[in-house]
DOTOR-139065 format. One record per residue (C-alpha): x, y, z; residue number from 1; chain. Coordinates in Angstrom, 3 decimals, always signed. Example, Ala and Ser with C-alpha at 12.3 -4.5 7.8 and 13.67 -1.06 7.14 Angstrom:
2
<pt x="+12.300" y="-4.500" z="+7.800" num="1" chaine="A"/>
<pt x="+13.670" y="-1.060" z="+7.140" num="2" chaine="A"/>
//
This chain:
171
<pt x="+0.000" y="+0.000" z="+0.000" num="1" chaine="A"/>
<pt x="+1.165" y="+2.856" z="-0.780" num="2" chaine="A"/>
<pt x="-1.436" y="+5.308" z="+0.176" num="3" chaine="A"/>
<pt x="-1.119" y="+6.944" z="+3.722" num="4" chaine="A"/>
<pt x="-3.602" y="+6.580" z="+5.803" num="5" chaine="A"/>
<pt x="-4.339" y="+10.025" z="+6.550" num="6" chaine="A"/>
<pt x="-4.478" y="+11.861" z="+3.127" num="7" chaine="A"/>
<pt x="-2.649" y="+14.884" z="+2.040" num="8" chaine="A"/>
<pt x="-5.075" y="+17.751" z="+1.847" num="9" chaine="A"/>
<pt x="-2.550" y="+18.963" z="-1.093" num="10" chaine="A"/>
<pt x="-2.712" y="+16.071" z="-2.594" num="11" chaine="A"/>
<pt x="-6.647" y="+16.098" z="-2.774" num="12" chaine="A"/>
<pt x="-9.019" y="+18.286" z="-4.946" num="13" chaine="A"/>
<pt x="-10.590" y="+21.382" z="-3.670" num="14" chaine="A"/>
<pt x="-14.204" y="+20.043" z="-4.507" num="15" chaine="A"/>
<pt x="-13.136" y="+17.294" z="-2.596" num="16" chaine="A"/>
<pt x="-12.396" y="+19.385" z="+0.464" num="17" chaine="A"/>
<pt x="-8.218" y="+19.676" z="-0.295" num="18" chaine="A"/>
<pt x="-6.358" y="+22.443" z="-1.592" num="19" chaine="A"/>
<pt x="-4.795" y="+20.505" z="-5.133" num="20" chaine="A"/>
<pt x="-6.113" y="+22.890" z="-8.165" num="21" chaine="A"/>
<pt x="-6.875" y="+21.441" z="-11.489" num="22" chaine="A"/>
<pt x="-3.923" y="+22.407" z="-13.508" num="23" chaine="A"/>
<pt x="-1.191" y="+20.952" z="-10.757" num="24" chaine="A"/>
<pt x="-3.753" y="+17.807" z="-10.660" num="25" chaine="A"/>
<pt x="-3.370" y="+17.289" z="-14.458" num="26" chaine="A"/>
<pt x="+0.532" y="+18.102" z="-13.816" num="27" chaine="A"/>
<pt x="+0.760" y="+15.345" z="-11.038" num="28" chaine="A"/>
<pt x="-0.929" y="+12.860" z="-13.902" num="29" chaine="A"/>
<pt x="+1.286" y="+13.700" z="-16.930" num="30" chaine="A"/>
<pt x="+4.417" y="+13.192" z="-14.609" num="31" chaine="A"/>
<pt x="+3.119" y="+10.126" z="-13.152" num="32" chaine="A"/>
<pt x="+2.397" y="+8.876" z="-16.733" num="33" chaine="A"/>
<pt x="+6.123" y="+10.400" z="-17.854" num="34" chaine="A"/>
<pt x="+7.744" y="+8.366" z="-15.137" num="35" chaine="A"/>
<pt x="+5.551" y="+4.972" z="-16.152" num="36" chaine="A"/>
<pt x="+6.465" y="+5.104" z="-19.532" num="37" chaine="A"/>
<pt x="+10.427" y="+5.741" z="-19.050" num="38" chaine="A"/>
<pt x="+10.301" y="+1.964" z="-17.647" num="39" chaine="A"/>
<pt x="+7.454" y="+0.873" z="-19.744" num="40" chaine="A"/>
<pt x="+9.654" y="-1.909" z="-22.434" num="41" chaine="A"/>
<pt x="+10.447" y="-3.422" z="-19.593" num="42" chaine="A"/>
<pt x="+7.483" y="-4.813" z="-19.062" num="43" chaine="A"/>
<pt x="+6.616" y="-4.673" z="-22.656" num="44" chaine="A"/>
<pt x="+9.709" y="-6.666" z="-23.657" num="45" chaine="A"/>
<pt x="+8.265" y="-9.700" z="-21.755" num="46" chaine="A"/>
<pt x="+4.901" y="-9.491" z="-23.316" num="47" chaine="A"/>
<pt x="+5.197" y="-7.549" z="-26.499" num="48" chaine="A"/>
<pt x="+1.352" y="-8.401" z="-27.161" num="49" chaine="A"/>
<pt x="-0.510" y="-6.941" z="-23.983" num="50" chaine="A"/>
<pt x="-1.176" y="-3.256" z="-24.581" num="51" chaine="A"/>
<pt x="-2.724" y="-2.787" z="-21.072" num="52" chaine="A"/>
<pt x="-0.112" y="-1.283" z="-19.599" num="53" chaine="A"/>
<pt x="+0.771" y="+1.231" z="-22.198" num="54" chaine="A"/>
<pt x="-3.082" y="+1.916" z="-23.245" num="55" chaine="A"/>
<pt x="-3.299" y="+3.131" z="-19.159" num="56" chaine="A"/>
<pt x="-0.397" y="+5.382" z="-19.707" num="57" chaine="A"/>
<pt x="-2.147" y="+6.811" z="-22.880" num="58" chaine="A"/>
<pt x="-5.112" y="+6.985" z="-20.955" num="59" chaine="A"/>
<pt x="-3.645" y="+9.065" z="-17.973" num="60" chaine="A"/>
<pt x="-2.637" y="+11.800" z="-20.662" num="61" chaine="A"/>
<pt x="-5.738" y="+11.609" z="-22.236" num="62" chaine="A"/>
<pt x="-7.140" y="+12.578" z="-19.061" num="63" chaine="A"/>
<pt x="-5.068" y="+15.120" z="-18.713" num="64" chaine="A"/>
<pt x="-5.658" y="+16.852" z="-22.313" num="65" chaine="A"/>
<pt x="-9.396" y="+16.502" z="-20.945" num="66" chaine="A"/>
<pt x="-10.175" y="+14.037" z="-23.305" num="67" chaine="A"/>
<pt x="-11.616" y="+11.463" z="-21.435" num="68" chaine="A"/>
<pt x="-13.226" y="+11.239" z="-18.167" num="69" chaine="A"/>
<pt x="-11.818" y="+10.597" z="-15.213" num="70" chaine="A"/>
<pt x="-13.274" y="+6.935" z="-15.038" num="71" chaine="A"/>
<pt x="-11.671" y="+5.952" z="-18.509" num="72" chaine="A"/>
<pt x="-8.453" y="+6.187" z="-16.740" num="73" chaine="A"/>
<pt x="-9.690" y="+4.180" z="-13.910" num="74" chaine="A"/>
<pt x="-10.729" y="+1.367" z="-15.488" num="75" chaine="A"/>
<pt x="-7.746" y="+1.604" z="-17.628" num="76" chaine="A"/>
<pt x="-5.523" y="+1.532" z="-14.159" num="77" chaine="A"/>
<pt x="-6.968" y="-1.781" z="-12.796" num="78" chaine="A"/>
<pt x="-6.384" y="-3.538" z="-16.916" num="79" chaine="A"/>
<pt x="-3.036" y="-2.448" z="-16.361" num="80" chaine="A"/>
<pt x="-2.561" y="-4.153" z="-12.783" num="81" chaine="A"/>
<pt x="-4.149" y="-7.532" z="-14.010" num="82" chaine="A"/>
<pt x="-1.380" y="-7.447" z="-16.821" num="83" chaine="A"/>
<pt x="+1.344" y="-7.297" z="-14.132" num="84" chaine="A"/>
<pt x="-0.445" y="-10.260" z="-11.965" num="85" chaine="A"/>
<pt x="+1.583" y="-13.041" z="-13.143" num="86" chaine="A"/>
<pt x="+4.345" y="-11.419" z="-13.765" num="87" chaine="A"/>
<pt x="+7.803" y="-10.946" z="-11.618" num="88" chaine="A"/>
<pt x="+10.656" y="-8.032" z="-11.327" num="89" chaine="A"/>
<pt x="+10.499" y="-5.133" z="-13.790" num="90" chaine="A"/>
<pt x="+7.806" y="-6.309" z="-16.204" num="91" chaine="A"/>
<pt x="+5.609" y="-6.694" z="-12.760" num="92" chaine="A"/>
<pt x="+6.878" y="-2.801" z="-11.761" num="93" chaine="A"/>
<pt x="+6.317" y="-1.046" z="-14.973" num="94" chaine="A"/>
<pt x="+2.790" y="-2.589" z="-15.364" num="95" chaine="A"/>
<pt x="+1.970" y="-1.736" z="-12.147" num="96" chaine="A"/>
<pt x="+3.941" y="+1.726" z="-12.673" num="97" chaine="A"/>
<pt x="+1.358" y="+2.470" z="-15.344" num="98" chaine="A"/>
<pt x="-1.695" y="+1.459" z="-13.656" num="99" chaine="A"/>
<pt x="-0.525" y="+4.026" z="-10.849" num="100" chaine="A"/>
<pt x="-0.411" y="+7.023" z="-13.444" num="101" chaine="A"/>
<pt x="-3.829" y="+6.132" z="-14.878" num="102" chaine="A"/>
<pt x="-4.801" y="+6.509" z="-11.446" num="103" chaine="A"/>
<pt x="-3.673" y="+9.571" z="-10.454" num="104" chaine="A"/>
<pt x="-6.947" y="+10.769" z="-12.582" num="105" chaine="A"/>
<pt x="-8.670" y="+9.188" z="-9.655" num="106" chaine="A"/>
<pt x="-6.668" y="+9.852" z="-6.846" num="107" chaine="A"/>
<pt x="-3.779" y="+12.707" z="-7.300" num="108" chaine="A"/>
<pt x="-1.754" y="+10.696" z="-4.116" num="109" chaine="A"/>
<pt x="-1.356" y="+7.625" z="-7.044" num="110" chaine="A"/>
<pt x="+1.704" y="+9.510" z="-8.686" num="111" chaine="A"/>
<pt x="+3.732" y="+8.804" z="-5.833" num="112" chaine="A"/>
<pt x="+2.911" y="+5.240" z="-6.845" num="113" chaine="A"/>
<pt x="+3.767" y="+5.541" z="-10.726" num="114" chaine="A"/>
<pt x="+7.155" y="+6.791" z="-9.388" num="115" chaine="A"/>
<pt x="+8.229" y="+4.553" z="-7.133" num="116" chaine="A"/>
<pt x="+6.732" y="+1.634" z="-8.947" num="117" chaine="A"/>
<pt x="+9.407" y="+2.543" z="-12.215" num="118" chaine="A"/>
<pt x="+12.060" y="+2.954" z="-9.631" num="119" chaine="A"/>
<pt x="+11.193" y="-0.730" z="-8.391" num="120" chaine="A"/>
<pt x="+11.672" y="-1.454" z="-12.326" num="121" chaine="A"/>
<pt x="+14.817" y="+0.047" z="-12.567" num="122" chaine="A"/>
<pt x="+16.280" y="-1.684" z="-9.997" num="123" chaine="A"/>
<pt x="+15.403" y="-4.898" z="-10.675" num="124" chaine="A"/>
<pt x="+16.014" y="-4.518" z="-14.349" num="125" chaine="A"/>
<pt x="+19.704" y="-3.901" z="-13.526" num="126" chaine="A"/>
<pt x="+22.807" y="-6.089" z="-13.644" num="127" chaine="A"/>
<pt x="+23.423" y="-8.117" z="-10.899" num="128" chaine="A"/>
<pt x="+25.298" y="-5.414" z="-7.681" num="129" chaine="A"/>
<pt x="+23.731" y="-2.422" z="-9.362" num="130" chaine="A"/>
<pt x="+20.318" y="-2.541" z="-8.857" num="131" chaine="A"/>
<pt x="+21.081" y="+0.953" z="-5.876" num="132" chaine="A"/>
<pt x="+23.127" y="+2.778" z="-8.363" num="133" chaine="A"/>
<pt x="+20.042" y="+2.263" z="-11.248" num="134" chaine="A"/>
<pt x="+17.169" y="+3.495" z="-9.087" num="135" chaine="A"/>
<pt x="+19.509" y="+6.342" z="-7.802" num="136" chaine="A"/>
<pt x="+19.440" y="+7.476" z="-12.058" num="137" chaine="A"/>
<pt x="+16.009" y="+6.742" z="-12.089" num="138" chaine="A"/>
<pt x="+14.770" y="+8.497" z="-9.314" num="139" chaine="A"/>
<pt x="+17.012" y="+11.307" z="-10.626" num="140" chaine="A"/>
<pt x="+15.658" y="+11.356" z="-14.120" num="141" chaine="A"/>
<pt x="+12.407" y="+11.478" z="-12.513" num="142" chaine="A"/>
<pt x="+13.175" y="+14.651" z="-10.292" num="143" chaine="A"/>
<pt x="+14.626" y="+16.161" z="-13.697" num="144" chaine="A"/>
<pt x="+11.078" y="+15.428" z="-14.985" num="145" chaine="A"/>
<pt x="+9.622" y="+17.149" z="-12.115" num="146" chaine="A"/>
<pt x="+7.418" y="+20.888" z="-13.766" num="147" chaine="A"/>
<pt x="+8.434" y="+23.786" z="-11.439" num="148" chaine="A"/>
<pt x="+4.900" y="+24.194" z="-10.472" num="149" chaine="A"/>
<pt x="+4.475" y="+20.762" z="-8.776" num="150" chaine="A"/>
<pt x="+8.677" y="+20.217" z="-7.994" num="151" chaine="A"/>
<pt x="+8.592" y="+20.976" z="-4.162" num="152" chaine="A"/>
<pt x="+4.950" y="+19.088" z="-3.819" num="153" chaine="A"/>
<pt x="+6.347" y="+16.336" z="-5.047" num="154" chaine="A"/>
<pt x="+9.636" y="+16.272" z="-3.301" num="155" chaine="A"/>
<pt x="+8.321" y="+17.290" z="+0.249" num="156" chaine="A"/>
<pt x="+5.550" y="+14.074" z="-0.560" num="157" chaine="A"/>
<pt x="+8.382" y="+11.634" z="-1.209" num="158" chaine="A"/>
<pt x="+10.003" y="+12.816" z="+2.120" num="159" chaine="A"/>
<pt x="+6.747" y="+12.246" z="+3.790" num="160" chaine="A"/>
<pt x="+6.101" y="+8.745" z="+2.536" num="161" chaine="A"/>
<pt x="+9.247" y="+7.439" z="+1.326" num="162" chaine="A"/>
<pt x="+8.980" y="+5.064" z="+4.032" num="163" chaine="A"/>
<pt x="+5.764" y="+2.904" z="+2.790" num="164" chaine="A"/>
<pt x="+7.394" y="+3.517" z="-0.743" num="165" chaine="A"/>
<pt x="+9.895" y="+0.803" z="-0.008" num="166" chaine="A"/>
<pt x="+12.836" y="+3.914" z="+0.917" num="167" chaine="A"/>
<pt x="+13.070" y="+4.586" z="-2.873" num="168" chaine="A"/>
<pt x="+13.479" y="+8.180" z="-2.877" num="169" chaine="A"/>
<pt x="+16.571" y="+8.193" z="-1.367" num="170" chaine="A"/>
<pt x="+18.281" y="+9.429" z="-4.366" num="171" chaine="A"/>
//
């Protein structure tokens, strides 16, 4: 789990009571969907025929364009976590990567997920004794990724639940 209990009122929309605009919503999505894809052939490498995974990524920025509704990406999100089920190591994290950004359309909180999921993917994508030194990069390219409007949201929310995000942000 990855969610905290207690929610972020940042992280939440103001009609839902939190503080999180539209426009740094959207921005929380397309870099959640940014971070899923950078790890995407990983998973798409060990099934080259299941498009669940990448149709939830194009989902999440569909959302984001406004093209679709919020539930599109949804559904999209849980496709995208029954193609990781069977699945082990990186293909398993960049599936599940992906269904995280689709659901950041849902919940905003989820792109914590998408990043930390690809991270997860790095690592255990990487030769044998570098699996620290790959999700350092990633979590780095990620951060690089970051839009200046949502940067120090993002970074204080990894500080605040890098612990039930398996210590990945310590990059």
């Amino acid at each position: 789990m990855i969610l905290s209990d207690v929610r972020d009122p940042r992280l939440v929309t103001v009609r839902r009571g939190g503080t999180l605009e539209d426009a740094d919503h959207r921005r929380l999505a397309s870099w959640a969907a940014d971070c899923a894809e950078h790890v995407l052939h990983h998973f798409e490498a060990a099934r080259p025929g299941d498009d669940r995974p990448r149709r939830a990524i194009e989902l999440a920025q569909a959302w984001v364009r406004g093209e679709i509704r919020m539930t599109e990406a949804r559904t999209a999100a849980g496709h995208a976590n029954g193609a990781a089920r069977d699945l082990r190591g990186a293909a398993r994290h960049a599936a599940y990567a992906a269904a995280q950004a689709a659901a950041v359309a849902h919940v905003a909180a989820h792109e914590l997920g998408a990043a930390a999921y690809a991270i997860k993917a790095a690592r255990a994508a990487a030769p044998q004794g570098d699996a620290d030194r790959a999700g350092r990069l990633e979590c780095r390219w990620q951060r690089d990724q970051l839009p200046e409007a949502i940067r120090e949201l993002v970074l204080d929310d990894q500080r605040l639940r890098n612990d039930i995000c398996w210590s990945v942000f310590d990059c």
